[in-house]
VMD Tcl script that builds the backbone (N, CA, C; Angstrom):
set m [mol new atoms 249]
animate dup $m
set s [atomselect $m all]
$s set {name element resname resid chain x y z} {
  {N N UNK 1 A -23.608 -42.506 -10.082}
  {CA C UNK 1 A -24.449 -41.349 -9.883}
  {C C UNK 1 A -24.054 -40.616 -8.596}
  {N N UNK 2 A -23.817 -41.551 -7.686}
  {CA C UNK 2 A -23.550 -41.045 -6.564}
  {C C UNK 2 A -21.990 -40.663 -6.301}
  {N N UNK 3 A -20.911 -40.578 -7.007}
  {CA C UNK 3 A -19.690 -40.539 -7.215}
  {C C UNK 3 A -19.911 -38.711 -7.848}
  {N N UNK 4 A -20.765 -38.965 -9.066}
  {CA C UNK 4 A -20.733 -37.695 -9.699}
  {C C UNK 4 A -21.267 -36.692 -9.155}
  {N N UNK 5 A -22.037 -36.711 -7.852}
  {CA C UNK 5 A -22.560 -35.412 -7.224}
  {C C UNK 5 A -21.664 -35.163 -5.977}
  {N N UNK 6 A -20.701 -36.047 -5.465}
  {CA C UNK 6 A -19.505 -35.766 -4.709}
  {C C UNK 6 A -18.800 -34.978 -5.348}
  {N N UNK 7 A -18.052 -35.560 -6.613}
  {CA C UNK 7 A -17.552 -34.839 -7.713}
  {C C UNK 7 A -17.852 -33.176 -7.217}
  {N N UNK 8 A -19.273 -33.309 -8.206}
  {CA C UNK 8 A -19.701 -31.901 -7.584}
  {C C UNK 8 A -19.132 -30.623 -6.872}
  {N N UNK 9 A -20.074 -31.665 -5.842}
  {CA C UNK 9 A -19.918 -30.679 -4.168}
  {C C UNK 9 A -18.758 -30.341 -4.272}
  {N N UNK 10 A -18.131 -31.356 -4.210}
  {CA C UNK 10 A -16.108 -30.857 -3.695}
  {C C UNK 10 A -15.915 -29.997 -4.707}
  {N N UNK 11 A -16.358 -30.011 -6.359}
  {CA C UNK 11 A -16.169 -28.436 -7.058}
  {C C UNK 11 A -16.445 -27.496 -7.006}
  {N N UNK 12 A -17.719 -27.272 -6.537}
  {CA C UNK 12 A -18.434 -26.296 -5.969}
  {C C UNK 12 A -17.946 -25.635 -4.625}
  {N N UNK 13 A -17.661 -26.485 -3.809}
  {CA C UNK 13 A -16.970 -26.259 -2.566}
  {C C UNK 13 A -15.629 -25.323 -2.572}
  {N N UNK 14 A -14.849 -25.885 -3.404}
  {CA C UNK 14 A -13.953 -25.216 -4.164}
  {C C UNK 14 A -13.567 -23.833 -4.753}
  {N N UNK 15 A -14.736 -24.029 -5.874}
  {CA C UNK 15 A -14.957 -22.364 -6.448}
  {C C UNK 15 A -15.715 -21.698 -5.556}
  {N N UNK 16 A -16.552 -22.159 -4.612}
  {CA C UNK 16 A -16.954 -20.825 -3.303}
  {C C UNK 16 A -15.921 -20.687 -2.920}
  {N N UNK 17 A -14.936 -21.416 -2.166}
  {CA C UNK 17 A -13.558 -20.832 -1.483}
  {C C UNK 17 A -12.787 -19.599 -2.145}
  {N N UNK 18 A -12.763 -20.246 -3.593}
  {CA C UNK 18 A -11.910 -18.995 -3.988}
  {C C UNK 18 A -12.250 -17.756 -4.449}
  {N N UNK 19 A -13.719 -17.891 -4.659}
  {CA C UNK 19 A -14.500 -16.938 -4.657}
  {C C UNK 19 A -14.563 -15.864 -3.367}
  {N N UNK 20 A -14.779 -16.725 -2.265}
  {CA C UNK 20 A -14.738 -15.961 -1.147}
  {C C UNK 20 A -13.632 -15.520 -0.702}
  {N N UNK 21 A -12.235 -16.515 -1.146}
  {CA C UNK 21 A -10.429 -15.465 -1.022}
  {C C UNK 21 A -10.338 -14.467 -1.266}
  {N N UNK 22 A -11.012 -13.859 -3.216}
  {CA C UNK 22 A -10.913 -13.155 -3.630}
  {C C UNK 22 A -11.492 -11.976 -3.515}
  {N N UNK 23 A -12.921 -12.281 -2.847}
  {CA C UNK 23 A -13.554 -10.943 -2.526}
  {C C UNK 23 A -12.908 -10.581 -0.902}
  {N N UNK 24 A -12.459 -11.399 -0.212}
  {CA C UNK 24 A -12.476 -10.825 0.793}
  {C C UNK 24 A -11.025 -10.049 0.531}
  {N N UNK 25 A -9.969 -10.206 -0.374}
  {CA C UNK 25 A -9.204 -9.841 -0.273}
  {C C UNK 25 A -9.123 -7.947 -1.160}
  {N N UNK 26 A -10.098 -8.574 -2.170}
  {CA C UNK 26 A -10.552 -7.098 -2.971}
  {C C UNK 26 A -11.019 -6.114 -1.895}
  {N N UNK 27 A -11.747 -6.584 -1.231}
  {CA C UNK 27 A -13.087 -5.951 -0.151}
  {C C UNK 27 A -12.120 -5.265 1.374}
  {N N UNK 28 A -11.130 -5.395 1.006}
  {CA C UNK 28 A -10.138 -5.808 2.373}
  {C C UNK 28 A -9.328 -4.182 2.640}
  {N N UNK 29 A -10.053 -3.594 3.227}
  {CA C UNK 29 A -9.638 -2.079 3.194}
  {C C UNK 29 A -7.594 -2.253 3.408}
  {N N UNK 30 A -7.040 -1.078 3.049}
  {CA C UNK 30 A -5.724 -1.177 2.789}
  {C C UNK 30 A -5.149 -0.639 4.403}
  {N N UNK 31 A -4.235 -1.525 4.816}
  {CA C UNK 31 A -3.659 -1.276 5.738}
  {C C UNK 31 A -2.455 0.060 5.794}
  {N N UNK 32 A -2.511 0.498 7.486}
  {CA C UNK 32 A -2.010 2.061 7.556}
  {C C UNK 32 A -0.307 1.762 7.190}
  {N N UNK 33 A 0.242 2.879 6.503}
  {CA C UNK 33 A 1.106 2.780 6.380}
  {C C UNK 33 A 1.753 2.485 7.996}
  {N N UNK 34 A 3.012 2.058 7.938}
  {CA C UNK 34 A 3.797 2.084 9.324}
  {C C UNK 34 A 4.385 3.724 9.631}
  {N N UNK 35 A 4.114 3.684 11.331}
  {CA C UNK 35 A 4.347 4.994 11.543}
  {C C UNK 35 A 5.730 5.338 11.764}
  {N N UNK 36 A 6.625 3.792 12.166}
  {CA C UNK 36 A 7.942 3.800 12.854}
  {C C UNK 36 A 8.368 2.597 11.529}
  {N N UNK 37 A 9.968 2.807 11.585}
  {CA C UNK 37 A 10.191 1.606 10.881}
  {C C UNK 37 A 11.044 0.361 11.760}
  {N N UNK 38 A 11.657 -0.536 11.227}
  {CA C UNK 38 A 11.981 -1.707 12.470}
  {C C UNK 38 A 13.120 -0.905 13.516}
  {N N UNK 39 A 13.686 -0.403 13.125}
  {CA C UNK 39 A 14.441 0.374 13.757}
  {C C UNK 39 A 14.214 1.827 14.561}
  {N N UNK 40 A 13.293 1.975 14.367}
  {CA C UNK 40 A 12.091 2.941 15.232}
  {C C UNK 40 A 12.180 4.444 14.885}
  {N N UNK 41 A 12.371 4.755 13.596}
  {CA C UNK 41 A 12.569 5.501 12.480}
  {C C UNK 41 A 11.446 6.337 12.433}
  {N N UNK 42 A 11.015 7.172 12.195}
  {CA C UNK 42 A 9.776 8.113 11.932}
  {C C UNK 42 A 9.369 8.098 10.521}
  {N N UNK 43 A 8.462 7.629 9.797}
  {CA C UNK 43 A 8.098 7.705 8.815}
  {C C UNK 43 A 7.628 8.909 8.061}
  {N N UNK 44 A 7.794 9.390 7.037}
  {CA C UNK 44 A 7.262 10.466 6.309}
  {C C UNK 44 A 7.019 10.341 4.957}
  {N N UNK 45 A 5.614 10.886 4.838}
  {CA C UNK 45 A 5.146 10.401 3.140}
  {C C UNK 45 A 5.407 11.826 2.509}
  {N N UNK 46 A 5.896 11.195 1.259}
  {CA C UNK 46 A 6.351 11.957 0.124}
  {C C UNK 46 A 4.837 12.637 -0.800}
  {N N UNK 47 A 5.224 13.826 -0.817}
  {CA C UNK 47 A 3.575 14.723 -1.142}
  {C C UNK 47 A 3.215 14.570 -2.292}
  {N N UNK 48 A 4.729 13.892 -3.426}
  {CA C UNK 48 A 3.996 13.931 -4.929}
  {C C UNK 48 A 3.281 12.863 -5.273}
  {N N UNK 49 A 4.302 12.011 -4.590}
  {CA C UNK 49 A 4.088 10.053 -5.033}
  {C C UNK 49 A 3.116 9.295 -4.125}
  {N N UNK 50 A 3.463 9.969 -3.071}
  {CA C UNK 50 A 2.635 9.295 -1.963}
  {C C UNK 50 A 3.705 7.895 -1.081}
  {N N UNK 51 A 4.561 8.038 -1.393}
  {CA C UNK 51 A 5.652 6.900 -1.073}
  {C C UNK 51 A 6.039 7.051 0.432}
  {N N UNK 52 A 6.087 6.240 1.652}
  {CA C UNK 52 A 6.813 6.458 2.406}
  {C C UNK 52 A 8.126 5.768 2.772}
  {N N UNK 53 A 8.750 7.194 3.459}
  {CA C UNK 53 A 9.726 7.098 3.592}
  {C C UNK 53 A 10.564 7.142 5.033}
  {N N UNK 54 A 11.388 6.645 5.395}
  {CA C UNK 54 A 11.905 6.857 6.701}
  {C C UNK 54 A 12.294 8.664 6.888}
  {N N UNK 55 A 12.318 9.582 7.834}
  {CA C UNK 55 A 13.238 10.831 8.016}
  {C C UNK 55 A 14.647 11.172 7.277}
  {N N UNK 56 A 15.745 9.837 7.935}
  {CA C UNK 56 A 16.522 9.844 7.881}
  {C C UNK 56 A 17.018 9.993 6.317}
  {N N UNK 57 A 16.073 8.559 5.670}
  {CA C UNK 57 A 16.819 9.095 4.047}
  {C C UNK 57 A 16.459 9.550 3.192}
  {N N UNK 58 A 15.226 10.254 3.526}
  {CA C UNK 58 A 14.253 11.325 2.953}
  {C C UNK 58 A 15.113 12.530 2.985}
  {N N UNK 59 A 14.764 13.543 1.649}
  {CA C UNK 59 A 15.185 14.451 0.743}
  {C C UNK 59 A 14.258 15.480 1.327}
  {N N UNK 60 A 15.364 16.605 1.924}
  {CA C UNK 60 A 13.926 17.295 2.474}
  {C C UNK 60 A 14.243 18.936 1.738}
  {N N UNK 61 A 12.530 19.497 1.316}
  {CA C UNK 61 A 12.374 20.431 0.972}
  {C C UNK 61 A 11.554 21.962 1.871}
  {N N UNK 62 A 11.909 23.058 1.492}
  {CA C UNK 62 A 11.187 24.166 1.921}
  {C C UNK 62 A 9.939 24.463 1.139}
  {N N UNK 63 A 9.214 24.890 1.241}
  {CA C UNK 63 A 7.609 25.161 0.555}
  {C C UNK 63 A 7.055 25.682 1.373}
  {N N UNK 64 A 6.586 26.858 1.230}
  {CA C UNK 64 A 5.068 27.220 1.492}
  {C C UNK 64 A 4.970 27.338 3.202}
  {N N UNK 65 A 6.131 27.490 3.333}
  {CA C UNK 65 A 6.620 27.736 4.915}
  {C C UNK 65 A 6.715 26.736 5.461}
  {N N UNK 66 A 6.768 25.755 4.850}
  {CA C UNK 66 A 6.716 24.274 5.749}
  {C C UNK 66 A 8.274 23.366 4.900}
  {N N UNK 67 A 8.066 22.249 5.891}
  {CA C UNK 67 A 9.451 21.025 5.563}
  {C C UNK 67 A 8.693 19.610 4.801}
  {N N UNK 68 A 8.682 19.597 3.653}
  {CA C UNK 68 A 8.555 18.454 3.259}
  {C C UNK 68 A 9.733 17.508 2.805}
  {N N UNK 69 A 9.133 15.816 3.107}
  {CA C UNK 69 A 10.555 15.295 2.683}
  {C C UNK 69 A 9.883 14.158 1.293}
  {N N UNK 70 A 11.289 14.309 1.014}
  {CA C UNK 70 A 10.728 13.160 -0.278}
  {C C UNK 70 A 11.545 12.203 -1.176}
  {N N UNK 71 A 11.048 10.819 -1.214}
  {CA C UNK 71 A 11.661 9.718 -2.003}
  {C C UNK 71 A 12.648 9.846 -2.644}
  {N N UNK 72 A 12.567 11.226 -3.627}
  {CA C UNK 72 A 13.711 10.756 -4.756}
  {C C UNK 72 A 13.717 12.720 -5.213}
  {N N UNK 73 A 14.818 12.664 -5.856}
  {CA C UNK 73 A 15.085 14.171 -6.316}
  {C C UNK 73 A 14.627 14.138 -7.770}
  {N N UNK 74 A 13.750 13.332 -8.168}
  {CA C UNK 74 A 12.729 13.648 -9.046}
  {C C UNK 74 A 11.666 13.813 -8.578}
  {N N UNK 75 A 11.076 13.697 -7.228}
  {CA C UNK 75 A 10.083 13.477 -6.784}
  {C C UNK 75 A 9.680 15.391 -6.369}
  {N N UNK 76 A 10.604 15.629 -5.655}
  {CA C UNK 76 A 11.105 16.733 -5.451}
  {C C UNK 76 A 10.751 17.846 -6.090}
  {N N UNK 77 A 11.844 17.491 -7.419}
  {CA C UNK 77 A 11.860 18.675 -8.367}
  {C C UNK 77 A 10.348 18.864 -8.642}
  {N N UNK 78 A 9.825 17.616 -9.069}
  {CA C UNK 78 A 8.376 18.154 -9.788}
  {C C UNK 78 A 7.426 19.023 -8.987}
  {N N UNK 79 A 7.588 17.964 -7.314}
  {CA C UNK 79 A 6.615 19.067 -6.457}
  {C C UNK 79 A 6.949 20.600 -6.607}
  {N N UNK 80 A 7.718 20.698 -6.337}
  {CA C UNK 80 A 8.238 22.481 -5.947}
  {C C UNK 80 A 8.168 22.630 -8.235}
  {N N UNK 81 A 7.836 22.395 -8.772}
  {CA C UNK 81 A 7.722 22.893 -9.671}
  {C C UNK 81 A 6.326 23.739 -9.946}
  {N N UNK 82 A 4.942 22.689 -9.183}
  {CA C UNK 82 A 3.782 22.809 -9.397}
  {C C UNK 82 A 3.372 23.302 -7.697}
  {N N UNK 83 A 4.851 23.659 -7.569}
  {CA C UNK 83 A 4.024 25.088 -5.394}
  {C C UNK 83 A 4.901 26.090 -6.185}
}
mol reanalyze $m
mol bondsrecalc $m
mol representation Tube
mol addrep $m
């Protein structure tokens, strides 16, 4: 009797843990993108995808009087399709 409510606990004990992994990890607001990369790179997010990207190998466009840069030359095309 007393074996089977150890049993128990330690299951119970258990599924709270992972219960509580999981929410805290759902619950777990999303960290900022990086502003620099290891190499101390300037980061820039891409306006269609939302992807960031370093300066350097970012695709950069004219729009709307401004410089945007971006991931991929599909990424690209579509923006400046829909400015």
């Amino acid at each position: 009797m007393l074996v089977r409510l150890i049993i128990w606990l330690i299951v119970g004990f258990l599924i709270y843990t992972v219960f509580q992994a999981i929410k805290q990890r759902l619950l777990k607001p999303p960290s900022p993108p990086p502003e620099k990369t290891a190499r101390g790179e300037e980061m820039a997010r891409d306006p269609e995808c939302g992807t960031y990207v370093p300066r350097s190998d970012a695709l950069k466009a004219q729009a709307k009087g401004a410089t945007y840069y971006f991931c991929s030359a599909a990424c690209r095309d579509k923006y400046l399709e829909h400015s």
